[in-house]
C-alpha positions as CSV (number, residue, x, y, z in Angstrom):
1,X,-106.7,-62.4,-7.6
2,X,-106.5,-60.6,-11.0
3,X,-104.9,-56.9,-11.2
4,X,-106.6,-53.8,-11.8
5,X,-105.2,-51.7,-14.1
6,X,-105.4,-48.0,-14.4
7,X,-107.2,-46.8,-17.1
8,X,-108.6,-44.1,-18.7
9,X,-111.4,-43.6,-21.8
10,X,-111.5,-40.9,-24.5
11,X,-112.3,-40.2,-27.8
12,X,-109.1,-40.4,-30.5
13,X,-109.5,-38.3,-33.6
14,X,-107.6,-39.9,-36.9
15,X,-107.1,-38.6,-40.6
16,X,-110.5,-38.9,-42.3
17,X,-109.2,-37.3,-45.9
18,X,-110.0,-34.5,-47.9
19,X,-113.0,-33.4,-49.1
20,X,-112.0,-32.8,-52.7
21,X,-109.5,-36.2,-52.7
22,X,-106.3,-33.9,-53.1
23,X,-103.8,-33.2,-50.8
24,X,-104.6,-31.8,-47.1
25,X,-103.6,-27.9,-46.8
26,X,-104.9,-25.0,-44.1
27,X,-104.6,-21.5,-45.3
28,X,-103.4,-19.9,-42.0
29,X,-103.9,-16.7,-43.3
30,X,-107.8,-17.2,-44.3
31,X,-108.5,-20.6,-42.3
32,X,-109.7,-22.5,-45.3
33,X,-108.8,-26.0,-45.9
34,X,-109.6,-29.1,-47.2
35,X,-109.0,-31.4,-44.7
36,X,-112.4,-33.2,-43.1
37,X,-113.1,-33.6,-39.6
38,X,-111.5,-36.3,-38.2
39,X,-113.0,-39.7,-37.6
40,X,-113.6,-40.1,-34.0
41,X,-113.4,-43.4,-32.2
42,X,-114.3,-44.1,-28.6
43,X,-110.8,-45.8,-26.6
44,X,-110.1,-47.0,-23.6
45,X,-106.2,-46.8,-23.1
46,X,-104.7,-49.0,-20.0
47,X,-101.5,-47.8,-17.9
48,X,-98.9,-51.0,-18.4
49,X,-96.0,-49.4,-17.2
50,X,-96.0,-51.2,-14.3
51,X,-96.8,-54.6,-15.7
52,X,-94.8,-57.2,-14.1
53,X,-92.9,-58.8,-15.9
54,X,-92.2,-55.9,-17.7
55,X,-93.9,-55.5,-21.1
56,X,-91.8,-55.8,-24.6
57,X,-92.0,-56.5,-28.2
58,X,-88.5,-58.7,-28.6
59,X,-89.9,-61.9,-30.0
């Protein structure tokens, strides 16, 4: 019998650059900026806390 794991699915936004190819800024005052929208990608993220045995990265 195999597990089911809680999960959960969302989007996760990362750095998608500048639109000018200098460095990212926001003007709080005025709300400009620079910065582009960031790339979206579609997840789907799995609860392993309660993996057993117990998940770790020692090698």
């Amino acid at each position: 019998m195999t597990a089911v794991l809680p999960s959960t699915t969302g989007l996760l936004g990362l750095w998608n650059g500048t639109n000018d190819g200098e460095h990212g800024y926001l003007d709080y005052a005025t709300g400009e900026t620079n910065v582009n929208r960031p790339k979206e990608y579609e997840i789907e993220a799995h609860d392993i806390r309660s993996f057993d045995p117990q998940v770790n990265f020692d090698r």
